[in-house]
PASEBA-1860 file (N, C-alpha, C; in nm, 3 decimals):
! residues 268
1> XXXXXXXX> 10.124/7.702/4.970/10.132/7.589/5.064/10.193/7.633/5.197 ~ 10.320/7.724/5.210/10.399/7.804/5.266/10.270/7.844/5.389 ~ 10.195/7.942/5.317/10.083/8.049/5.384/10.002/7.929/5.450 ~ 9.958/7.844/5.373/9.876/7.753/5.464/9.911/7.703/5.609 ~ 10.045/7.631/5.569/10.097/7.579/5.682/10.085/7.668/5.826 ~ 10.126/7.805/5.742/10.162/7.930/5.870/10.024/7.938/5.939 ~ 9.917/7.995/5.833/9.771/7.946/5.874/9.724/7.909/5.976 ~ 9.758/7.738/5.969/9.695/7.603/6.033/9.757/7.606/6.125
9> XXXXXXXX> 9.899/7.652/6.143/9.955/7.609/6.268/9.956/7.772/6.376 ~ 9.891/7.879/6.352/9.852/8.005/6.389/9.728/7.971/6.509 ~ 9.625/7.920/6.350/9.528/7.853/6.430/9.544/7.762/6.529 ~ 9.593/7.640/6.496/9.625/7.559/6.628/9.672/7.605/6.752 ~ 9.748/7.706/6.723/9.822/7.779/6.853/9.675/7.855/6.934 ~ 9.601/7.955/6.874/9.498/8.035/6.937/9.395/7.912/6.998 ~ 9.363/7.785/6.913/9.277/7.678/6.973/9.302/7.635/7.097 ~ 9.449/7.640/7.088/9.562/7.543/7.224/9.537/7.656/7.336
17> XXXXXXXX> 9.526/7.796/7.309/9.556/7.871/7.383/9.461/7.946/7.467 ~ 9.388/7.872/7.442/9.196/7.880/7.520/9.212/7.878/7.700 ~ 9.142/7.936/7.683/9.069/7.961/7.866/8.984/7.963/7.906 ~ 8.896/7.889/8.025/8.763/7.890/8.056/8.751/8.027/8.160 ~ 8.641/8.096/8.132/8.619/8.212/8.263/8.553/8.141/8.359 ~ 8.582/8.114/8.474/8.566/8.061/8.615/8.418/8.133/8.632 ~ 8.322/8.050/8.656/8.183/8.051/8.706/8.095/8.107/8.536 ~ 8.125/8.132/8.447/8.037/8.173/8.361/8.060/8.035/8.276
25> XXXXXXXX> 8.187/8.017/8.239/8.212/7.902/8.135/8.279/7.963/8.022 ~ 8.252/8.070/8.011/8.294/8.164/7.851/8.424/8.109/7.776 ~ 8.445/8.048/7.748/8.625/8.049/7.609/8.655/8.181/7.583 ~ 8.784/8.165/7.647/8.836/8.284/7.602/8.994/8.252/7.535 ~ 9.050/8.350/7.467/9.194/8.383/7.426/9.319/8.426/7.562 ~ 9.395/8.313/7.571/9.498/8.346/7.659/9.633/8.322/7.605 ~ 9.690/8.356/7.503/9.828/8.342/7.467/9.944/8.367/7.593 ~ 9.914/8.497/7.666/10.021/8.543/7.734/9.970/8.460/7.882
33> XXXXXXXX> 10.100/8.451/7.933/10.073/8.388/8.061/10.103/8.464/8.202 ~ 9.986/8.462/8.294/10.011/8.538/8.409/10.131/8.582/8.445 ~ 10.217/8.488/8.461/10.336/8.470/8.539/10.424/8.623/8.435 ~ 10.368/8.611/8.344/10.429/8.723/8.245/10.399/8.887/8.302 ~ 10.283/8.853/8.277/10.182/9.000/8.269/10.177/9.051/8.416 ~ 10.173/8.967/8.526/10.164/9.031/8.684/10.260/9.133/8.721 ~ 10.362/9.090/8.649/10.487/9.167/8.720/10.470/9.309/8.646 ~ 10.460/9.297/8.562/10.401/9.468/8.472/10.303/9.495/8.565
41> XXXXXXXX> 10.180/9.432/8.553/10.018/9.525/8.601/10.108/9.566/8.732 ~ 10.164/9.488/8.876/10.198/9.547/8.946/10.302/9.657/8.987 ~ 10.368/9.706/8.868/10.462/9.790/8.854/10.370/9.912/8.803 ~ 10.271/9.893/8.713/10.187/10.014/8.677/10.142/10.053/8.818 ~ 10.011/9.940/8.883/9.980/9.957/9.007/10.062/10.076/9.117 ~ 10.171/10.003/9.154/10.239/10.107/9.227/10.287/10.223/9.180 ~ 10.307/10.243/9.041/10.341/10.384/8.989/10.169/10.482/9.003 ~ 10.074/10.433/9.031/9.950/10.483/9.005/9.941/10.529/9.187
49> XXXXXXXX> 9.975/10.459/9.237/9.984/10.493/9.376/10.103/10.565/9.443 ~ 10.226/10.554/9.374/10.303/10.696/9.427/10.278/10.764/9.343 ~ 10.167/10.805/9.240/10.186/10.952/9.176/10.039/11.019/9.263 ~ 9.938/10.923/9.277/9.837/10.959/9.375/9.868/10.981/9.505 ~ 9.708/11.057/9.566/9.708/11.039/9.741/9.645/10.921/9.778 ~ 9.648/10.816/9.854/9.614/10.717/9.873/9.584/10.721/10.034 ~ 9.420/10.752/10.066/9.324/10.732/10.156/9.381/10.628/10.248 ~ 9.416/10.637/10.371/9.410/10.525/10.459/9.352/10.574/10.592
57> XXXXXXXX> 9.388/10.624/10.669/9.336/10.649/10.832/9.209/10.704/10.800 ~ 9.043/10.691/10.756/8.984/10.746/10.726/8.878/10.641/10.736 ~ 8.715/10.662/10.759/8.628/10.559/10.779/8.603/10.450/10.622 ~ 8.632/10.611/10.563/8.601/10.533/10.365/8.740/10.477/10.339 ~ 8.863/10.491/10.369/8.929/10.435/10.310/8.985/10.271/10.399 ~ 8.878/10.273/10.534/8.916/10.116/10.569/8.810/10.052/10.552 ~ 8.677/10.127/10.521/8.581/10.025/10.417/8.630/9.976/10.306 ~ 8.671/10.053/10.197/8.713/9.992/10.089/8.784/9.886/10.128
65> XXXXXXXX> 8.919/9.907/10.228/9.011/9.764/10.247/8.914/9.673/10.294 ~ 8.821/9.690/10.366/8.706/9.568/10.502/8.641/9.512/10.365 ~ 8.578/9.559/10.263/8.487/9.525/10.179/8.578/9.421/10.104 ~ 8.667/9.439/10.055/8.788/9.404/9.952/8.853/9.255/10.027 ~ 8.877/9.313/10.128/8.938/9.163/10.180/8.802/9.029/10.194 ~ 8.705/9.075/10.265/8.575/9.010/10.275/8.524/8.961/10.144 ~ 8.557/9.032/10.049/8.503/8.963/9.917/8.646/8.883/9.823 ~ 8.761/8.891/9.887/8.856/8.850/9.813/8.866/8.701/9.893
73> XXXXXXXX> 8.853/8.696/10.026/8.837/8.589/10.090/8.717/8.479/10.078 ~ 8.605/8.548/9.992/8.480/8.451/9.925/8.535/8.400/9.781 ~ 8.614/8.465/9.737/8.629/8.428/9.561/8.756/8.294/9.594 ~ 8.819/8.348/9.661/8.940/8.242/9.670/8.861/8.086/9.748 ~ 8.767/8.116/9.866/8.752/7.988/9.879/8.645/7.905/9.774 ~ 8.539/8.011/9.659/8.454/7.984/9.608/8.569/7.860/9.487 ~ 8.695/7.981/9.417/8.790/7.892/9.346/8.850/7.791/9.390 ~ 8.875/7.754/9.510/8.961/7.656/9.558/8.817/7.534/9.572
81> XXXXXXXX> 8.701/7.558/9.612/8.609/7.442/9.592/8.557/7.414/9.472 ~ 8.611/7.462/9.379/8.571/7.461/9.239/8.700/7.465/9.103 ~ 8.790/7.407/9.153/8.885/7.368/9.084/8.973/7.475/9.041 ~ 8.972/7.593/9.052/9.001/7.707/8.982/9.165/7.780/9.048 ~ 9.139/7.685/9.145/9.254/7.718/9.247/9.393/7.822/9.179 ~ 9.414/7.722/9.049/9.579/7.791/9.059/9.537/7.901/8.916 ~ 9.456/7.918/8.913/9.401/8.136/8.871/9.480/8.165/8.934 ~ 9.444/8.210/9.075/9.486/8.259/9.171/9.653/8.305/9.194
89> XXXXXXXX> 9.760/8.199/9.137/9.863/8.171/9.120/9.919/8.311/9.085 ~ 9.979/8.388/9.221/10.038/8.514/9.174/9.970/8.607/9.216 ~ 9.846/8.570/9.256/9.783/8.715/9.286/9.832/8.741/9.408 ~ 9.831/8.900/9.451/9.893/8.932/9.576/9.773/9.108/9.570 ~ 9.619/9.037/9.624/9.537/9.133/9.677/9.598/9.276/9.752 ~ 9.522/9.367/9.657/9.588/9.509/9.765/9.445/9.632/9.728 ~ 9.404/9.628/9.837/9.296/9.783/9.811/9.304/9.883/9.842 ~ 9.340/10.017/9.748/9.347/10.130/9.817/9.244/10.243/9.781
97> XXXXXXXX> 9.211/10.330/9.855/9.145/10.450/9.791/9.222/10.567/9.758 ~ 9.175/10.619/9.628/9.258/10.732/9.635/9.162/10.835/9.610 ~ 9.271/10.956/9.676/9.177/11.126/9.690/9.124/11.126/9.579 ~ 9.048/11.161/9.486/9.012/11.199/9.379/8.854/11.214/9.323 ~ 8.851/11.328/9.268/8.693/11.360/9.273/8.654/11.295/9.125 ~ 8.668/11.136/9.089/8.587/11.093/9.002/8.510/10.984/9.033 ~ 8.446/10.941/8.957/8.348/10.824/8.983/8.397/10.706/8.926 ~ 8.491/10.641/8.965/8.519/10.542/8.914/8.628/10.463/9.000
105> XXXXXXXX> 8.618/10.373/8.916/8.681/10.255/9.023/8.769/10.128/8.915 ~ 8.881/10.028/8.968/8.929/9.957/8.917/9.053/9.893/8.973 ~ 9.055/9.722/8.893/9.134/9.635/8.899/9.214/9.593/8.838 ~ 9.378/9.578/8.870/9.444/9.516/8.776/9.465/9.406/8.772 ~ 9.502/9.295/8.670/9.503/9.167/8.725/9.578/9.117/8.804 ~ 9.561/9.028/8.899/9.622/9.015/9.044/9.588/9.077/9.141 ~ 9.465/9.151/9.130/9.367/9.113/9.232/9.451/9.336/9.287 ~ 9.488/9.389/9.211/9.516/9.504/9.289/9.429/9.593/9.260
113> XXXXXXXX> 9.336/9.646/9.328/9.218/9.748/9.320/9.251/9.873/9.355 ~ 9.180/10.005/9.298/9.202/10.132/9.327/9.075/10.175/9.316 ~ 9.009/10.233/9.443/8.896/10.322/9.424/8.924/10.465/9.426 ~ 8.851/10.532/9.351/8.820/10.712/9.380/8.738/10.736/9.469 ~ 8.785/10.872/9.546/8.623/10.942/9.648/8.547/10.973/9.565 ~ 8.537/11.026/9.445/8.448/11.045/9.391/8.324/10.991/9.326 ~ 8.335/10.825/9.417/8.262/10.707/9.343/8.175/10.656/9.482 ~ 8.258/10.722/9.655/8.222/10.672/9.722/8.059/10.735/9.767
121> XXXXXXXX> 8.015/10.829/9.747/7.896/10.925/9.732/7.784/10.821/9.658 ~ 7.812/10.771/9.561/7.742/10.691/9.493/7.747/10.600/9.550 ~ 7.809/10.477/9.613/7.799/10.384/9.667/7.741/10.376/9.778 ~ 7.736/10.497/9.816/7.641/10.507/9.957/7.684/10.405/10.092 ~ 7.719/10.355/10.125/7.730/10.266/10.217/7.824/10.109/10.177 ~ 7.814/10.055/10.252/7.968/9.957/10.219/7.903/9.838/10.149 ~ 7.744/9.840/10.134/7.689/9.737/10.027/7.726/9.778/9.928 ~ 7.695/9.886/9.871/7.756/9.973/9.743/7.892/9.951/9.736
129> XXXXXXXX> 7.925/9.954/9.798/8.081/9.945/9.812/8.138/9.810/9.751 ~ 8.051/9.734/9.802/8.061/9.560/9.791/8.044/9.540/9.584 ~ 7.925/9.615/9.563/7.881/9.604/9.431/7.965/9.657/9.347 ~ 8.070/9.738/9.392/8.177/9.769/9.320/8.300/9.716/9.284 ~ 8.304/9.681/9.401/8.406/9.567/9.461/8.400/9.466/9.385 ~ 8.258/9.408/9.410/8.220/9.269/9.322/8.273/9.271/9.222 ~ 8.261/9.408/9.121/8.240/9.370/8.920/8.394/9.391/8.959 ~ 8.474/9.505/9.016/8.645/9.523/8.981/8.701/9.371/9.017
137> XXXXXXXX> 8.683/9.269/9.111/8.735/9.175/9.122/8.715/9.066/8.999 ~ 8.568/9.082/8.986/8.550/9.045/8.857/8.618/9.045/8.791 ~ 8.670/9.122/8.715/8.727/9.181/8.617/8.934/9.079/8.613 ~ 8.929/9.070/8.708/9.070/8.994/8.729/9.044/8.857/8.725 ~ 8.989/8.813/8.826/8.894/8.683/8.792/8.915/8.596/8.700 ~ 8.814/8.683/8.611/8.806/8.663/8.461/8.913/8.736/8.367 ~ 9.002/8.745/8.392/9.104/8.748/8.314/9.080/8.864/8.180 ~ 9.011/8.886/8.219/8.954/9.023/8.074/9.082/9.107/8.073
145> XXXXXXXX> 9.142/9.143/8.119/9.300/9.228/8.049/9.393/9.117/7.960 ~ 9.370/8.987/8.058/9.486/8.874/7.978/9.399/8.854/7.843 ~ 9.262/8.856/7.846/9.188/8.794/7.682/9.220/8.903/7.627 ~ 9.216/9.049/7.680/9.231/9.194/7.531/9.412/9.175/7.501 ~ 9.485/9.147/7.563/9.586/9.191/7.552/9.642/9.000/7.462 ~ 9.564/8.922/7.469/9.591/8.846/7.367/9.562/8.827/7.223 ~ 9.417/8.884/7.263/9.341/8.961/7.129/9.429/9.062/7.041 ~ 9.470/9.146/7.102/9.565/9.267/7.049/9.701/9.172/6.962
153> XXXXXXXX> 9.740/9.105/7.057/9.875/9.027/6.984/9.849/8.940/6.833 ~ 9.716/8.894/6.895/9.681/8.791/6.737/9.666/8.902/6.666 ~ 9.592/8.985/6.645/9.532/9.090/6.516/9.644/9.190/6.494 ~ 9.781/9.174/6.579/9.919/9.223/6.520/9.985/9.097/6.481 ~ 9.968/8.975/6.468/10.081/8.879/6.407/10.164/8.834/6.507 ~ 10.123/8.863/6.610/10.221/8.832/6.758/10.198/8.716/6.796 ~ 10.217/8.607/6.786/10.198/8.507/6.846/10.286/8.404/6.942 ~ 10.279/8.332/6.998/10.360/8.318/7.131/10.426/8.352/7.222
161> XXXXXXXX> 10.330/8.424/7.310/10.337/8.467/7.448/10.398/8.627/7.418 ~ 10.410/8.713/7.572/10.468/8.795/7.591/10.617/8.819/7.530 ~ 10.682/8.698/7.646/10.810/8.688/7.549/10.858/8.709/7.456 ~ 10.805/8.642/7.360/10.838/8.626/7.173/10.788/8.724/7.173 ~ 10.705/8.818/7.208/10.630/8.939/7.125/10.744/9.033/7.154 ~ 10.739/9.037/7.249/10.869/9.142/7.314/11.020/9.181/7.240 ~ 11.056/8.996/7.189/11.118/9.045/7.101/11.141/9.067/6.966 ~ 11.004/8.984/6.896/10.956/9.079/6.768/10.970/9.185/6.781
169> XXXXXXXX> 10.866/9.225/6.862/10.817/9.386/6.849/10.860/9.444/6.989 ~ 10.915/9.500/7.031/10.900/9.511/7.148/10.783/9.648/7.206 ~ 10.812/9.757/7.105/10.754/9.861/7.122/10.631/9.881/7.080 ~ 10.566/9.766/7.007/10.401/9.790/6.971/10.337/9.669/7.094 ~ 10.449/9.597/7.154/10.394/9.490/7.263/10.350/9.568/7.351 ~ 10.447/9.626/7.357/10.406/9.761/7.493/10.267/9.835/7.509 ~ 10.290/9.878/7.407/10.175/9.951/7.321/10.058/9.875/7.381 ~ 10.050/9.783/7.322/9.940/9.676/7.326/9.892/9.634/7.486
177> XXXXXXXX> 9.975/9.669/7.566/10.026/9.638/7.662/9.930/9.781/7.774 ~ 9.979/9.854/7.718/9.903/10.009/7.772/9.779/10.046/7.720 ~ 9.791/9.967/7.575/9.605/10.006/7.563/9.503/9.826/7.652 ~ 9.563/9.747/7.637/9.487/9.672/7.709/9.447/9.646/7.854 ~ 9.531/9.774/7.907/9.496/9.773/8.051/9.490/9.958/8.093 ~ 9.453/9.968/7.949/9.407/10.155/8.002/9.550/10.210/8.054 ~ 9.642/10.220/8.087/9.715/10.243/8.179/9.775/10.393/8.084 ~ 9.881/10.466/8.193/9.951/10.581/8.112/9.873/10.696/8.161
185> XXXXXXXX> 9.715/10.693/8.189/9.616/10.776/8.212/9.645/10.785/8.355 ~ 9.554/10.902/8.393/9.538/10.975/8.567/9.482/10.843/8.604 ~ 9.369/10.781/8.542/9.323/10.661/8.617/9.301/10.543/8.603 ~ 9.449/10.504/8.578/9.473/10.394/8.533/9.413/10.284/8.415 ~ 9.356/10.196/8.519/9.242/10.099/8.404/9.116/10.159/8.326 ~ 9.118/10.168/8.237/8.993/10.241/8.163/8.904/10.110/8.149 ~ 8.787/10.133/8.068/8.690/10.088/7.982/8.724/9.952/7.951 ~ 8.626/9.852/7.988/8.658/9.719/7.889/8.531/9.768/7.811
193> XXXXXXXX> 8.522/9.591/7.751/8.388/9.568/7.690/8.279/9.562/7.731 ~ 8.169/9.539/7.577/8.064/9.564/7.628/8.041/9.405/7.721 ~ 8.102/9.270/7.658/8.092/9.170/7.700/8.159/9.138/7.801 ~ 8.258/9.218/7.869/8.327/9.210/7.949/8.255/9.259/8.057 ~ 8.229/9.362/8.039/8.118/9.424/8.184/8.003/9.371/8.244 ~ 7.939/9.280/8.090/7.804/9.265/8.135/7.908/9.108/8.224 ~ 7.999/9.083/8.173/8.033/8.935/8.227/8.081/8.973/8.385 ~ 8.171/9.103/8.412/8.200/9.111/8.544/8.067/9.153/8.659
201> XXXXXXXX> 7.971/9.191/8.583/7.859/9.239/8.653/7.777/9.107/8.711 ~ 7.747/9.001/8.611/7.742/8.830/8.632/7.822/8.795/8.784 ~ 7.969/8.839/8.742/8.055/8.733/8.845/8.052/8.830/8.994 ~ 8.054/8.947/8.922/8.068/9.068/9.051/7.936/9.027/9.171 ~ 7.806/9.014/9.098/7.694/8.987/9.206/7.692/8.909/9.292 ~ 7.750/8.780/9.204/7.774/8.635/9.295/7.841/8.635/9.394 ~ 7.959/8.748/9.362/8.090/8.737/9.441/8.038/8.822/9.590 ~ 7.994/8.939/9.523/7.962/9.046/9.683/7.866/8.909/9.750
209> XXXXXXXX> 7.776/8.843/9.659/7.663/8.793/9.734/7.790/8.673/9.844 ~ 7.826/8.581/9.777/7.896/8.510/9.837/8.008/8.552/9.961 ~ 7.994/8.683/9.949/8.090/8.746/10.099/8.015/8.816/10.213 ~ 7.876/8.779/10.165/7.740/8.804/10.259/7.696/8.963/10.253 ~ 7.746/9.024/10.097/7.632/9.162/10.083/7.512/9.103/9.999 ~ 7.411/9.208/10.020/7.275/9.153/9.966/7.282/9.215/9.857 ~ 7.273/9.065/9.720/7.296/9.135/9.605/7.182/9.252/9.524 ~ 7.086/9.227/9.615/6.958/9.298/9.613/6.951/9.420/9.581
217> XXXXXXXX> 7.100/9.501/9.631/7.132/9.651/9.625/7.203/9.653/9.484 ~ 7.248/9.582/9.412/7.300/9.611/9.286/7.222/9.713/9.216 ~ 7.113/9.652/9.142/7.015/9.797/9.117/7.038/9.911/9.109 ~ 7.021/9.911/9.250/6.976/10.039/9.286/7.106/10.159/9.311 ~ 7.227/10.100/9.295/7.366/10.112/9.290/7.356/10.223/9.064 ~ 7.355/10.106/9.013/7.322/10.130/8.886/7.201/10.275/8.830 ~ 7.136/10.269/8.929/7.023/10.370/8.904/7.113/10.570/9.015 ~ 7.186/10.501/9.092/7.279/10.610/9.143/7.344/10.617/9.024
225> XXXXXXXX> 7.417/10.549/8.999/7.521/10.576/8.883/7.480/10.615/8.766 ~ 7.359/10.634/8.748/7.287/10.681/8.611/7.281/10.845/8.617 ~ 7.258/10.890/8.723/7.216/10.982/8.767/7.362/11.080/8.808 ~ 7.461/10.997/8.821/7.606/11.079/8.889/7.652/11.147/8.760 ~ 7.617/11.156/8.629/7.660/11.254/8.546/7.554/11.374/8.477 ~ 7.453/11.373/8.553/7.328/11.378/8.522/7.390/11.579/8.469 ~ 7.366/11.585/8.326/7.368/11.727/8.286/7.535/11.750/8.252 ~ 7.604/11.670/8.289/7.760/11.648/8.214/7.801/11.521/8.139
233> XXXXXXXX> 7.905/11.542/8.125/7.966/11.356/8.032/7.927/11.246/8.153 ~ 7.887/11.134/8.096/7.907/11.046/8.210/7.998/10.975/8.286 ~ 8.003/10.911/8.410/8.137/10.898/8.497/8.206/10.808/8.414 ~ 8.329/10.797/8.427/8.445/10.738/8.369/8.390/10.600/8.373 ~ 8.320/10.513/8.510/8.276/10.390/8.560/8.185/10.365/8.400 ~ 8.088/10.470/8.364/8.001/10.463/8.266/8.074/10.477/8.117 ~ 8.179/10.491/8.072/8.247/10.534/7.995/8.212/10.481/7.831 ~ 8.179/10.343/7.848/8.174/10.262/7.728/8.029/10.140/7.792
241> XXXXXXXX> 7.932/10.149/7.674/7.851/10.042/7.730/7.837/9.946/7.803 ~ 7.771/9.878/7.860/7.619/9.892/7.837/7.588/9.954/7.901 ~ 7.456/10.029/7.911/7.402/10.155/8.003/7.293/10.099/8.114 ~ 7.297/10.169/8.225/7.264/10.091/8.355/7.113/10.058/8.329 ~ 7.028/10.077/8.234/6.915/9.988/8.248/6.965/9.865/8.176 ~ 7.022/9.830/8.107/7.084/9.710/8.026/7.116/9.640/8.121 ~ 7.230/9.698/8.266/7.270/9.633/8.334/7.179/9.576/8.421 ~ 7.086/9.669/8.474/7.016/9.632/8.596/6.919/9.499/8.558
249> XXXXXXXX> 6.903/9.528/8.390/6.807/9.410/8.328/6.832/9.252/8.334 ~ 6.979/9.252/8.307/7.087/9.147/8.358/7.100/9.063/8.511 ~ 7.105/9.193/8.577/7.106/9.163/8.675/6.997/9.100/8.736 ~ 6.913/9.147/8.740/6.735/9.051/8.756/6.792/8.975/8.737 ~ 6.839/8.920/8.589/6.810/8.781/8.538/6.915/8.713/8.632 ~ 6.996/8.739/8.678/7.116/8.644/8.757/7.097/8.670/8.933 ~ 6.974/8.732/8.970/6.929/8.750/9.081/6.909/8.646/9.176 ~ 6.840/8.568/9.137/6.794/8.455/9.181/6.916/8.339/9.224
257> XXXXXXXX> 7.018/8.305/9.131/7.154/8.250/9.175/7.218/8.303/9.277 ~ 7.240/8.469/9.284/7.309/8.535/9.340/7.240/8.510/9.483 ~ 7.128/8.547/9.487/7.039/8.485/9.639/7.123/8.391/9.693 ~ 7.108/8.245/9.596/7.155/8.164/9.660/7.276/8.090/9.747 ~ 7.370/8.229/9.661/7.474/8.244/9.753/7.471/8.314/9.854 ~ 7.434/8.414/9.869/7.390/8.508/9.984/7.289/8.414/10.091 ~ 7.196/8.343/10.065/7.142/8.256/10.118/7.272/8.135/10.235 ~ 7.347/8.111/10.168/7.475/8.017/10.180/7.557/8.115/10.245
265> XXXX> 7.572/8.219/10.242/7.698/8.291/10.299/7.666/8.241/10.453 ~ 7.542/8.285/10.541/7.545/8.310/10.635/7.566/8.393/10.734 ~ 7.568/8.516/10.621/7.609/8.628/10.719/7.468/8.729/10.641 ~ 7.336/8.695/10.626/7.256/8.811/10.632/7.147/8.789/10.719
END
């Protein structure tokens, strides 16, 4: 009876503890609460940037910032006309590039981005740039570090919030904590999911489209990136599924929406 109770009221907690992903609709798992988790991601953040070189006086490294702000300034007004407003709550946007010869790119939640040079070759130009931009913002957005790193807590017995986990456990929270946001590594955020990608690739299109890049170049972005490991491992960006014809297939299908923001931007 004991076990039941614990059960039912486990469950009730993960039901209570639901989240909608902003523009897809998806339910997701949010036990831990921003206000928790920001102050970490941004302490990793800056440890990732004083152990790196971080690109600034340079044509590529004030695209990345021009692209980043331009598309961070479409998501915030897209959330604020769409109820989503206090997401946002905490984020404190920052884009940097850093020296580094890999292909990959990423966001922590709260909106702090890090690109590699080694990704900017592939992007070819600051639309590319945008399409990158798009899925890493994505990726915060939608809260995909807060759903793994709540995921992780339920399937350890952790339940209510950061806090309480912390002081259950403190040292497998952590844990949980460094594998759900990749961190500890040369480059920081690793690999989500497969549902996670195809979902930031969804929000990423809309988003470049809605800051007036033509989502048109996604594609063809994906078909570079197929090709950037071509005869070695593939780029870190490629690390874990789905593979860029999967993506580009997706993408078609959410083409036509994405237009319509790009249509609406007013800037093509």
């Amino acid at each position: 009876m004991v076990k039941k109770l614990i059960f039912l009221l486990a469950l009730g907690m993960v039901v209570y503890s639901c989240a909608k992903v902003p523009m897809s609709g998806r339910s997701q798992l949010a036990l831990v609460d921003n206000s928790e988790l920001l102050p970490m991601a941004y302490d990793q953040y800056n440890q990732v940037l004083k152990e790196g070189k971080v690109v600034t006086n340079t044509p590529n490294g004030q695209m990345v910032v021009r692209v980043g702000r331009r598309i961070a300034e479409a998501v915030e007004k897209y959330m604020k006309e769409n109820g989503y407003e206090k997401e946002l709550q905490g984020f404190a946007w920052e884009f940097n590039l850093l020296e580094q010869d890999v292909v990959n790119a990423w966001c922590m939640p709260g909106g702090k981005v890090a690109f590699y040079t080694g990704i900017i070759p592939v992007c070819e130009d600051e639309a590319g740039i945008a399409v990158v931009m798009g899925h890493e913002v994505a990726h915060a957005i939608a809260n995909h570090g807060r759903e793994r790193m709540s995921n992780g807590l339920v399937m350890n017995g952790l339940l209510g919030g950061m806090q309480v986990a912390m002081g259950q456990n403190p040292s497998l929270t952590q844990n949980l904590f460094l594998q759900a946001f990749g961190v500890g590594g040369q480059l920081g955020m690793l690999s989500f999911s497969r549902k996670h990608e195809l979902e930031a690739d969804q929000l990423g299109l809309n988003f470049m489209a809605m800051a007036g890049y033509d989502p048109r170049v996604a594609p063809g972005f994906w078909d570079r990136m197929a090709g950037a490991g071509s005869g070695e491992a593939p780029p870190e960006f490629l690390s874990t599924h789905p593979g860029p014809n999967r993506r580009k297939e997706e993408l078609t299908k959410q083409m036509p929406k994405a237009m319509e923001y790009y249509e609406k931007s007013g800037k093509n």
